[in-house]
C-alpha positions as CSV (number, residue, x, y, z in Angstrom):
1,X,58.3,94.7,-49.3
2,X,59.9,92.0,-47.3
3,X,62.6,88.6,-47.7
4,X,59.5,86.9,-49.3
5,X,56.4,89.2,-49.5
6,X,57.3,91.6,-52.8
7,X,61.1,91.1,-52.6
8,X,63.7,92.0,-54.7
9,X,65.5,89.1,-54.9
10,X,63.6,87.9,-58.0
11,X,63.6,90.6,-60.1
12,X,67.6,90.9,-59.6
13,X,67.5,87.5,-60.2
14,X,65.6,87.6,-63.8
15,X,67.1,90.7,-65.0
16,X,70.5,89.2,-64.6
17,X,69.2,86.2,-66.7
18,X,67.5,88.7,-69.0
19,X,71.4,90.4,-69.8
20,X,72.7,87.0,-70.2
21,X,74.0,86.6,-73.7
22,X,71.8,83.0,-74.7
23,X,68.2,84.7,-72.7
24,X,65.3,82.8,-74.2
25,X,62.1,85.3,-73.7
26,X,59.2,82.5,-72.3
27,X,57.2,85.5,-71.2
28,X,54.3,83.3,-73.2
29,X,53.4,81.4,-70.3
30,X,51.5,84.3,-68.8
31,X,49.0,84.7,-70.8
32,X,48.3,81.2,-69.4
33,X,48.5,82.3,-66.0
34,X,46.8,85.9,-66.0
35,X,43.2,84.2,-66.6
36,X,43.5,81.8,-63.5
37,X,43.9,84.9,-61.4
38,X,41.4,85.4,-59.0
39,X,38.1,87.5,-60.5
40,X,37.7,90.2,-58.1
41,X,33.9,90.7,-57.1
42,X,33.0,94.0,-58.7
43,X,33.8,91.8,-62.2
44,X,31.9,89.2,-60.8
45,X,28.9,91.1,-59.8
46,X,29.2,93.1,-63.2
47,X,30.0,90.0,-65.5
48,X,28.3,87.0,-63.5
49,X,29.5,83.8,-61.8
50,X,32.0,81.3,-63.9
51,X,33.7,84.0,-66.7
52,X,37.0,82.8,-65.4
53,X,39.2,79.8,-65.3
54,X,38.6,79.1,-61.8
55,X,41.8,76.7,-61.4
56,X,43.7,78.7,-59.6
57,X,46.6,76.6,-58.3
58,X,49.4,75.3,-61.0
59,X,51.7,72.4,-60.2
60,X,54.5,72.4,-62.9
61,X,57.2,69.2,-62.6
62,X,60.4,68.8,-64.6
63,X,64.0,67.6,-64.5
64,X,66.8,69.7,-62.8
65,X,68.0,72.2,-64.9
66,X,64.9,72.9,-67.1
67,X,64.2,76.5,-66.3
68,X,61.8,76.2,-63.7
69,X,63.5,79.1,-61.4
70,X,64.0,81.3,-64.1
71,X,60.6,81.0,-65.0
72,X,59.5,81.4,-61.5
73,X,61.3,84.7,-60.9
74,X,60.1,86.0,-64.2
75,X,56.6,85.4,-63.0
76,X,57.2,86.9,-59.3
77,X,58.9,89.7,-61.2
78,X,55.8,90.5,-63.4
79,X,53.5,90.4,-60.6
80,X,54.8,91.6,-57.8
81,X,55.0,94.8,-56.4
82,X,58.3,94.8,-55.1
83,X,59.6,96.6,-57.7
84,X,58.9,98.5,-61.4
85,X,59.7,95.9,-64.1
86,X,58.3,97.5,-66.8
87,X,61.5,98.2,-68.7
88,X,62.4,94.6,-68.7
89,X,59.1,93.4,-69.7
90,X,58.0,95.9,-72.0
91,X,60.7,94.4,-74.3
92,X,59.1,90.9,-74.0
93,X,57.0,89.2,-75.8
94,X,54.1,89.5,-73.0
95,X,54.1,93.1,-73.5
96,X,51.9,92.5,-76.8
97,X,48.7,91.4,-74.6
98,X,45.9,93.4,-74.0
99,X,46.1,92.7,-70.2
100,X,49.8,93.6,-69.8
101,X,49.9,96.7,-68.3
102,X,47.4,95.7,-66.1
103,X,48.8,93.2,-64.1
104,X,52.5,94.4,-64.5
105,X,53.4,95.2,-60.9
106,X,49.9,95.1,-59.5
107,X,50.1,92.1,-57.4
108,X,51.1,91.1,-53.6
109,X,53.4,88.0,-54.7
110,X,55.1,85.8,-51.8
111,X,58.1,84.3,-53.2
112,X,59.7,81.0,-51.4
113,X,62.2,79.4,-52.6
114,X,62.4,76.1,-50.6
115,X,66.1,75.0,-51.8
116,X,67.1,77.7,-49.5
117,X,68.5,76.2,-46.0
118,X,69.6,77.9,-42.7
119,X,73.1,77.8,-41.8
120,X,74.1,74.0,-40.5
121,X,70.4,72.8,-40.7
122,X,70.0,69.3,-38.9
123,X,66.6,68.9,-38.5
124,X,63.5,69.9,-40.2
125,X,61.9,72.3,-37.3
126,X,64.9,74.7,-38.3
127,X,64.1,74.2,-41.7
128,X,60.8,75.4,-41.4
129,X,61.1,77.7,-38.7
130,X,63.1,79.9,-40.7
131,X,60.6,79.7,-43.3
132,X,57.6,80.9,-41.3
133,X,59.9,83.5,-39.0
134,X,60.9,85.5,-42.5
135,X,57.1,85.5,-43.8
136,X,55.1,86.6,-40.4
137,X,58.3,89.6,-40.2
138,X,57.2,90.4,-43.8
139,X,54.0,90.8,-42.9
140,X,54.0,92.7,-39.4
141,X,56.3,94.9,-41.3
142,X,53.7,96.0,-44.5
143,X,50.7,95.4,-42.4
144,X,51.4,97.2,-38.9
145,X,47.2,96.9,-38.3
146,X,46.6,93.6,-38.8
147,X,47.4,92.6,-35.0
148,X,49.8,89.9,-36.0
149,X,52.0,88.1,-33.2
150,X,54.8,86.5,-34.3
151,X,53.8,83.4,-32.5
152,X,51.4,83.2,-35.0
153,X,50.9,80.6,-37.5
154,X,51.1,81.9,-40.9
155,X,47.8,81.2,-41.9
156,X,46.1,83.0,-39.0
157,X,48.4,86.1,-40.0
158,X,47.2,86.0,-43.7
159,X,43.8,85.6,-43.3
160,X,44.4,88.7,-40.6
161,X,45.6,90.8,-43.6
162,X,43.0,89.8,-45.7
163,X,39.9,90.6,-43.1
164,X,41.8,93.8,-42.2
165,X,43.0,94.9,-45.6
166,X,41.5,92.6,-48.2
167,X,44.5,92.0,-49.3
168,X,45.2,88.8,-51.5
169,X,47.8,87.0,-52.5
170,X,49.8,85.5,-56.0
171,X,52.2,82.3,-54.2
172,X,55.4,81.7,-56.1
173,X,56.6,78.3,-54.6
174,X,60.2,76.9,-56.4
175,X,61.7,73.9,-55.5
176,X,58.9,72.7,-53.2
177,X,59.8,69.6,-52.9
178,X,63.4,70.2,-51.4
179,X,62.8,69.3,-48.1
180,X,61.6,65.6,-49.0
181,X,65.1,65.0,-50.9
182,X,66.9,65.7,-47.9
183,X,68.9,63.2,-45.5
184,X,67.6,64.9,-42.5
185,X,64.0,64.8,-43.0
186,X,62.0,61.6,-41.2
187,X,58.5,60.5,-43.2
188,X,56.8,62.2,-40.1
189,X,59.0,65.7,-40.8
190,X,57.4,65.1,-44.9
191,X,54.1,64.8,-43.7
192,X,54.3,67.8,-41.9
193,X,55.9,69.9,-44.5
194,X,53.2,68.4,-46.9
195,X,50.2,69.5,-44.2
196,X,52.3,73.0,-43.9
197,X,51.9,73.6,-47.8
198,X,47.8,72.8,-47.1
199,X,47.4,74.8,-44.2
200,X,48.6,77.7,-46.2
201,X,47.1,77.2,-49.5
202,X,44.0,75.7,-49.4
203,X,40.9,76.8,-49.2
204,X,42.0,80.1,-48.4
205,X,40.2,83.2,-49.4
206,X,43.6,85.2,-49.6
207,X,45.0,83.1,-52.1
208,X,44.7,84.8,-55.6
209,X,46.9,81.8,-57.2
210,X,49.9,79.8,-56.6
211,X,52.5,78.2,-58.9
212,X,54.3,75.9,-57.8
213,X,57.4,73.8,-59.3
214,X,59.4,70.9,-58.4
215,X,60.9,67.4,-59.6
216,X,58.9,64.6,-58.4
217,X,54.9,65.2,-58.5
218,X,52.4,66.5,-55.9
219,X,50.8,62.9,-55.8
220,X,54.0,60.8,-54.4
221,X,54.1,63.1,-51.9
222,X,50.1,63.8,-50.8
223,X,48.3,60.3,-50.5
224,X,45.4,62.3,-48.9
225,X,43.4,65.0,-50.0
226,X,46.0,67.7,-48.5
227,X,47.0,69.3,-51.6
228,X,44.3,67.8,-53.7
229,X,43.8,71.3,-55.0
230,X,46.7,71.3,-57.5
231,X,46.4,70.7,-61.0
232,X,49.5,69.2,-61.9
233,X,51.2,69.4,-65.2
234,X,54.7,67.2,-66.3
235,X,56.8,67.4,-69.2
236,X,56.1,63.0,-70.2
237,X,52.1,63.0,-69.6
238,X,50.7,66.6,-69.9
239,X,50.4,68.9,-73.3
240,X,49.7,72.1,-71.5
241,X,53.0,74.4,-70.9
242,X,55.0,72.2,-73.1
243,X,57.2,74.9,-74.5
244,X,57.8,76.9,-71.9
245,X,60.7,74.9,-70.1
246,X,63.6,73.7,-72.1
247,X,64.5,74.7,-76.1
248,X,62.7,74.3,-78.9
249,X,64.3,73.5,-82.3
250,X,63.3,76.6,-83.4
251,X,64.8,78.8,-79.8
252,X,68.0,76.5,-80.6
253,X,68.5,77.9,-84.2
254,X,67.9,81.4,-82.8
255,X,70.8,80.8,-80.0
256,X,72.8,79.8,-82.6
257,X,72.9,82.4,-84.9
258,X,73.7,84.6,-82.3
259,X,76.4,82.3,-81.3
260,X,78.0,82.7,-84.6
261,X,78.0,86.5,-84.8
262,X,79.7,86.9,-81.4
263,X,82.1,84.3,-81.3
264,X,85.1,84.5,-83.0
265,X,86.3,81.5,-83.5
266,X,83.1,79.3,-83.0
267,X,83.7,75.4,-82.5
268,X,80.0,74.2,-81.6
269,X,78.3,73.2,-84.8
270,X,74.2,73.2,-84.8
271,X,74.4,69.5,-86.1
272,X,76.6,68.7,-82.5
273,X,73.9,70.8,-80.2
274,X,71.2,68.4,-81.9
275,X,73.3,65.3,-81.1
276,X,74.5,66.2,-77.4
277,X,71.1,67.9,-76.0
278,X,67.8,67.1,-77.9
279,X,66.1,64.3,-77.7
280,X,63.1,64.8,-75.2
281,X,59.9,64.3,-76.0
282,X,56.8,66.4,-74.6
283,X,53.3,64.8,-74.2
284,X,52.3,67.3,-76.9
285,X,54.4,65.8,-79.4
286,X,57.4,68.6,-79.7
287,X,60.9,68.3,-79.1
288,X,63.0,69.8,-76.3
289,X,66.7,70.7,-75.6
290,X,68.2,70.8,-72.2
291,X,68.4,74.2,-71.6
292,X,71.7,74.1,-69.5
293,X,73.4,72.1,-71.8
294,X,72.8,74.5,-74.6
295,X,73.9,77.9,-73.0
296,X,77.0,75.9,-71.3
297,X,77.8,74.9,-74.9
298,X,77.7,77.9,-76.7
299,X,78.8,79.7,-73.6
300,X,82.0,78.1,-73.1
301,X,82.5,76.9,-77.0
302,X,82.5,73.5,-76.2
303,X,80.1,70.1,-76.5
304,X,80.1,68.5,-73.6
305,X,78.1,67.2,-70.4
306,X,77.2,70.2,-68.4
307,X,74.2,69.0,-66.8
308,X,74.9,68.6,-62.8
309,X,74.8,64.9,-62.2
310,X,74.7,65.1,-58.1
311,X,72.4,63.4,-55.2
312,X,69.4,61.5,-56.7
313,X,71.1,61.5,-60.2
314,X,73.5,59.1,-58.7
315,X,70.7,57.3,-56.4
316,X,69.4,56.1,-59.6
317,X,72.0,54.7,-61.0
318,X,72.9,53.1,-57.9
319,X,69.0,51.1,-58.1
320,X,70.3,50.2,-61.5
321,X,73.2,47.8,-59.8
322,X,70.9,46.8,-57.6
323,X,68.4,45.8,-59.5
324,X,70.2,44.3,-62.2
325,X,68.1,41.2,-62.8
326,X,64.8,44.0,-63.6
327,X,67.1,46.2,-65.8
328,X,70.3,44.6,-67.2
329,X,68.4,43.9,-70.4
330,X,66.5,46.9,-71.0
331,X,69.6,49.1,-70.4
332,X,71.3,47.1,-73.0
333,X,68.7,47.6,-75.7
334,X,68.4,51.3,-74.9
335,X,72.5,51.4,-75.2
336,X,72.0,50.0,-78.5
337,X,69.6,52.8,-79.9
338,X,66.5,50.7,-79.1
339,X,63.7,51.6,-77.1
340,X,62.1,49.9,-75.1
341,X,58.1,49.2,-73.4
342,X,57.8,50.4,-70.2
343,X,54.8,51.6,-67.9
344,X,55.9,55.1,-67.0
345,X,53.9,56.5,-63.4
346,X,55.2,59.8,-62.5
347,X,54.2,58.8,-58.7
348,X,55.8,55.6,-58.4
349,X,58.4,56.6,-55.6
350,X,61.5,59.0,-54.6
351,X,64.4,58.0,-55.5
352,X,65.1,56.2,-52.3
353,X,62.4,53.5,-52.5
354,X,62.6,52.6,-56.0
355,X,62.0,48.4,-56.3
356,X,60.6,47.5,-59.6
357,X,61.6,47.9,-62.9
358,X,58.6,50.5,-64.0
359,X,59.4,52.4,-60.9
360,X,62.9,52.6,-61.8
361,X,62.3,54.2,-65.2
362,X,59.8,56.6,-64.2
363,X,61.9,58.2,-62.1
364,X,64.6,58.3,-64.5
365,X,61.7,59.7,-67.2
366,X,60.6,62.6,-64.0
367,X,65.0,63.4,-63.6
368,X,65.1,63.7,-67.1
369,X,67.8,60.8,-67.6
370,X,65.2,58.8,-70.2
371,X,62.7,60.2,-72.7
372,X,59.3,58.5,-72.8
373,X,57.4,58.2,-75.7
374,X,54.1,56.3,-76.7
375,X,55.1,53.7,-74.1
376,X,58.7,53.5,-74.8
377,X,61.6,54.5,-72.7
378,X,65.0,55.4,-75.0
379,X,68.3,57.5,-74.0
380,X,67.4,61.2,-75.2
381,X,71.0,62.2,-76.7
382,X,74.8,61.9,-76.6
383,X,75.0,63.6,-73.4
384,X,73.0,61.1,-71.3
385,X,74.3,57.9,-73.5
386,X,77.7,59.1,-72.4
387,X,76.4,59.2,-68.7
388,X,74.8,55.4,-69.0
389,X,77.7,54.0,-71.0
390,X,79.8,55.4,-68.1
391,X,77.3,53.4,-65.7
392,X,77.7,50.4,-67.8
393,X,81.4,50.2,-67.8
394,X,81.7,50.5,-64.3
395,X,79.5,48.2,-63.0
396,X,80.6,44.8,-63.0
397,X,77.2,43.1,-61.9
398,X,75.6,43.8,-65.3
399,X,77.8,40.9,-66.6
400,X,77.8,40.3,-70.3
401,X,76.6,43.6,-70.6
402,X,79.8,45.1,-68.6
403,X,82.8,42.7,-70.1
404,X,81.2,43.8,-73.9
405,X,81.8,47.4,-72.8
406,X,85.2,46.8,-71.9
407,X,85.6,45.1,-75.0
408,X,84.3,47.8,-77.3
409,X,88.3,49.9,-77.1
410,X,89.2,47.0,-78.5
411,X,86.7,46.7,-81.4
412,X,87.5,50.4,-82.6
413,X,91.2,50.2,-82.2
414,X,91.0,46.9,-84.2
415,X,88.8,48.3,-87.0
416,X,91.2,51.1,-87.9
417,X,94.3,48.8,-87.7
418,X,91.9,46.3,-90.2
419,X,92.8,43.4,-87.3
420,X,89.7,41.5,-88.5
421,X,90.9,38.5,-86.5
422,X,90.1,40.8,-83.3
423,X,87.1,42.0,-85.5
424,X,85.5,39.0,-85.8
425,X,86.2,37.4,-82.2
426,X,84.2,40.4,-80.7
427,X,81.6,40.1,-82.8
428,X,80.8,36.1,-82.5
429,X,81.5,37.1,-78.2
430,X,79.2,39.8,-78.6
431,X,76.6,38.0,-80.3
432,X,77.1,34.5,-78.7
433,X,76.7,35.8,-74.9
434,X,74.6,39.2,-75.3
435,X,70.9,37.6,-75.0
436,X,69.0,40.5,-75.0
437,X,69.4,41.2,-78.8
438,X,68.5,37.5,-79.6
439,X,65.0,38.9,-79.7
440,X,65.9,40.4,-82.9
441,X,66.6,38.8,-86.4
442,X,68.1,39.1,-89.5
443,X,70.2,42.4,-90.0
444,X,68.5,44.1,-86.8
445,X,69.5,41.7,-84.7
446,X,73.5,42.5,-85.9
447,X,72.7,46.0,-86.1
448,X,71.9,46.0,-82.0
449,X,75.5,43.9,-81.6
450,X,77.3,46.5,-83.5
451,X,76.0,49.7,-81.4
452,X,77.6,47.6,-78.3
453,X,81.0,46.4,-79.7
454,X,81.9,49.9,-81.0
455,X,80.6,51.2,-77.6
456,X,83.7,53.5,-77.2
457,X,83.8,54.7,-80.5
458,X,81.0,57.5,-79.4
459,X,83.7,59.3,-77.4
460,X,85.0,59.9,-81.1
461,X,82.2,59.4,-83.3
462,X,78.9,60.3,-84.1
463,X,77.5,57.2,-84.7
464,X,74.5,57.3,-87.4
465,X,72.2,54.3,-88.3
466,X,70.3,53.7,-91.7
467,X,72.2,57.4,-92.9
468,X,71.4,58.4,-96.6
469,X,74.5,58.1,-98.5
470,X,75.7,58.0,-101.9
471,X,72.5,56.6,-103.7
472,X,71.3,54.1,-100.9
473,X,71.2,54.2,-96.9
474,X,74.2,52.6,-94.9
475,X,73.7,51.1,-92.0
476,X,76.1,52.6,-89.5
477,X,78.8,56.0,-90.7
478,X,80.9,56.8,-88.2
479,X,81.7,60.4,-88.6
480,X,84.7,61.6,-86.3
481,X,84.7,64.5,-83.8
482,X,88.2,65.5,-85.3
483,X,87.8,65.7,-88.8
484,X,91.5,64.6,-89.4
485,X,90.4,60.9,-88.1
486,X,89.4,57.9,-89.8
487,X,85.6,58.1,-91.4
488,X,84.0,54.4,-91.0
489,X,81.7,52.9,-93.1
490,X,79.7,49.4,-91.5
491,X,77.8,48.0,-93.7
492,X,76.1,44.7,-92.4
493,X,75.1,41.3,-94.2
494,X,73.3,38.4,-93.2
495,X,73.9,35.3,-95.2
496,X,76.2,36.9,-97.5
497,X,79.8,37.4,-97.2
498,X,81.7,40.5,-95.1
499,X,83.4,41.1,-99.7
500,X,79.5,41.4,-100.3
501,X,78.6,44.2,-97.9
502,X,81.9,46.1,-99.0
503,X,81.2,45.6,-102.3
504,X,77.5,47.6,-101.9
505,X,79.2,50.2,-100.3
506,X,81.5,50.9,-103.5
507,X,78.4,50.2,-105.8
508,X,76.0,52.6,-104.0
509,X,79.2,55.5,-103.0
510,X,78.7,55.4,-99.7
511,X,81.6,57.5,-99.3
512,X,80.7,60.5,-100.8
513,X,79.0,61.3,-97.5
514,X,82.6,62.3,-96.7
515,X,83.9,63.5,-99.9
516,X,83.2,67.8,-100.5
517,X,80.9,69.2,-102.9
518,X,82.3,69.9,-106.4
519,X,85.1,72.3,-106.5
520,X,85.5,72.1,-102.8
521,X,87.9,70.5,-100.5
522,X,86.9,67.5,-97.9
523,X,85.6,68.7,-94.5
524,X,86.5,65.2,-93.7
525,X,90.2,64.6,-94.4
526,X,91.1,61.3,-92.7
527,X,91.1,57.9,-94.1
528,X,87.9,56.5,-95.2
529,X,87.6,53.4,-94.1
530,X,84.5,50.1,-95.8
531,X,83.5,47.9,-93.0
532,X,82.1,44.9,-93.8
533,X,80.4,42.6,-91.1
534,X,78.0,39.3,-92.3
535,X,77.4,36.7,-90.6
536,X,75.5,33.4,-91.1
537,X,72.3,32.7,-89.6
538,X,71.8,29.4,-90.5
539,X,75.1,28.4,-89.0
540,X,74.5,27.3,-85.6
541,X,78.2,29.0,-84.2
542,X,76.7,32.0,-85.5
543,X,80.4,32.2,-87.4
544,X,80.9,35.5,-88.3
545,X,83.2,37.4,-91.1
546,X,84.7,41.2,-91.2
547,X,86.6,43.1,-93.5
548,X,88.1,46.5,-93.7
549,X,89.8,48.2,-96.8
550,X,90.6,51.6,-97.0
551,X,88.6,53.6,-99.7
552,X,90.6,56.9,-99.5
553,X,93.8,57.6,-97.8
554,X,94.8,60.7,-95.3
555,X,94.3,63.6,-97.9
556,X,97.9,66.1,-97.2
């Protein structure tokens, strides 16, 4: 056993996990690993050539926060040696495999994980230094006969261990990309890190597989052939391991039911995890949660952002101010609910060289901060709309797009006071100067407008377009956070008048979306207000018209 050769550290590291109240069991994902492993030759000899996979090296990208060390000290603690985690895993859904018992502890697994610095590390040498130091100790130490020096390099002492003790090895690598995130590192310090990672892995008889996981993929990184030997798989363009990082809808109701029977006085509702943390898109066609998000949530008994917005998080957003002409547009439409075309390449560049447009939005796809769908980009959910309508209201170089924002207090506050003189001078400033919905027509068009002028009101609403209600489907219902506050009903007319659009929403009962079921009282017990919005597309001063009357007053 060593620091990285068979260590403990993983196993203490999953089983604490494993206790955790909100543990999801992804144990799954093995029986997609166990067949790449290495045939040994007595099966070859007895089976013949090509009976296995082959592929025996895994790259696996996602965003921050997606599981991927979790799932790479589950797999270190399956295979390794280090220590018996049979009672763990015996209680997991991989112990149903034929192979289980097999491969449980029966592997030499060498467990790095690269996020891990020395104390006051400057410069990469010390980096890596530490690195190789801990792994040639590990080995001296379990393999006294293999005449390694420890001025070795680590190759030479593997392929000593192997030719002495045909020993092999699984490789674990987590984070691997770190080092190329960090201030420190120069583009020569990269490219040796990048021909470290080949030296070691490839073409190397005592590799028996490695997984490896990061953010950005292999390819940004390796414009030669160094680490050509990966197969890489990402959460926007490949189908294979899908499910295994982030929540399903189905792991979500699970979490939730056991939310419910242990706490006591539960204030998450499975309609508000949907809103805050869905919203991803795998290339397979299922839907993810954020991980974090959820456990924070029904953790702590509160919706809100918990998903660590540091370092390149904020780089993005910082190419978004600069390169406002490419995006000022698009991040409008997306703010207004509509996606938008984009040509997403997961290699297109590190945070710190992003230029164009495309390049900008992939990386946001790879970090997670836009979903990407059959050639659309969108805003996933409520927790990362927040995050860009906090981008949007503080940068002043987005223009139109930033006064509207500031505008959109405004909107709300005059809506529930039924100031439709403020109403409808937002509206006609909203629609006269925001170009990028001018695209649209007819009712879409004003639907787009609306999503921006009542910007603000997400802090206190969730904000529902083309909602079945009554016996039709209204274009926006606002229903509030606090179920004591106003309910809003928009509904939107073009070429008719704003005493039109209220008048549908009495015909068709729109309100009963707030009203309880016979024999029940209101969950919603705040004023219920009609919106009506039309405006007149044949009049060139695109004049517009609101109303507001109130349908139903505070219920005691």
């Amino acid at each position: 056993m060593g620091v990285y050769l068979n260590s403990r550290s993983a196993y203490g590291l999953f089983r604490r996990e494993y206790a955790s109240a909100y543990f999801v069991d992804k144990t799954d994902i093995l029986a997609e690993l166990v067949p790449l492993v290495e045939m040994e030759e007595n099966d070859i000899e007895e089976y013949g050539p090509n009976q296995g996979k082959g592929q025996k090296y895994v790259a696996i990208t996602r965003p921050r926060r997606f599981g991927k060390t979790v799932m790479a000290n589950m797999i270190a603690s399956y295979f390794g040696k280090g220590v018996d985690s049979g009672r763990l895993f015996h209680n997991l859904k991989v112990s149903k495999y034929d192979w289980y018992e097999e491969h449980l502890n029966r592997h030499n697994v060498i467990h790095i994980m690269f996020n891990e610095m020395p104390d006051e590390t400057t410069t990469y040498v010390q980096y890596i230094a530490r690195i190789k130091k801990r792994l040639i100790a590990d080995l001296q130490k379990n393999y006294p006969n293999a005449e390694i020096e420890k001025e070795d390099a680590v190759w030479d002492a593997l392929i000593n261990v192997f030719e002495y003790y045909g020993e092999k090895f699984i490789f674990v690598l987590d984070e691997w990309d770190y080092i190329y995130h960090q201030d420190f590192a120069t583009d020569s310090d990269k490219g040796s890190f990048t021909k470290f990672l080949s030296n070691l892995l490839k073409d190397k008889a005592y590799v028996e597989m490695a997984y490896m996981t990061g953010i950005l993929p292999i390819s940004k990184y390796s414009s030669g052939s160094e680490l050509n030997m990966f197969f890489e798989f990402s959460m926007a363009t490949s189908t294979a391991y899908s499910d295994y990082f982030g929540f399903t809808d189905a792991e979500v109701d699970a979490l939730y039911q056991r939310y419910k029977k242990t706490e006591n006085n539960p204030a998450v509702t499975r309609e508000g995890l949907k809103l805050w943390y869905d919203g991803y898109q795998t290339a397979g066609g299922g839907r993810l949660y954020n991980p974090r998000s959820v456990v924070g949530a029904l953790t702590y008994n509160q919706l809100r952002s918990y998903w660590t917005s540091s370092g390149p998080y904020d780089e993005i957003f910082y190419y978004i101010g600069a390169n406002t002409d490419a995006v000022r547009d698009d991040i409008a439409l997306m703010v207004a609910d509509n996606p938008v075309p984009a040509r997403v390449e997961e290699y297109a560049a590190t945070s710190m060289e992003l230029k164009t447009k495309d390049e900008i939005f992939s990386a946001m796809v790879v970090y997670g901060f836009l979903n990407y769908k059959n050639g659309y980009v969108s805003i996933p959910n409520k927790e990362l709309m927040d995050k860009f309508a906090e981008v949007v209201q503080r940068e002043p170089s987005l223009g139109n797009v930033y006064k509207l924002t500031k505008e959109s207090g405004r909107m709300l506050a005059a809506t529930k006071a039924g100031d439709i003189k403020t109403m409808t001078e937002l509206m006609e400033y909203a629609h006269n100067t925001h170009s990028p919905m001018q695209v649209y027509s007819d009712e879409a068009e004003l639907a787009s407008i609306i999503r921006w002028v009542y910007l603000k009101a997400l802090d206190f609403y969730r904000i529902e377009r083309e909602d079945k209600a009554g016996v039709g489907y209204v274009d926006f219902i606002f229903y509030p956070f606090v179920k004591s506050d106003d309910c809003i009903i928009i509904e939107l007319k073009v070429n008719h008048t704003a005493d039109d659009a209220i008048q549908q929403v009495k015909d068709r009962q729109y309100a009963l979306r707030f009203e309880g079921k016979f024999g029940e009282n209101p969950e919603y017990t705040g004023r219920i207000l009609a919106v009506g919005i039309a405006y007149s597309k044949e009049d060139r001063k695109k004049r517009h018209e609101c109303r507001v009357e109130v349908l139903r007053d505070r219920l005691a």
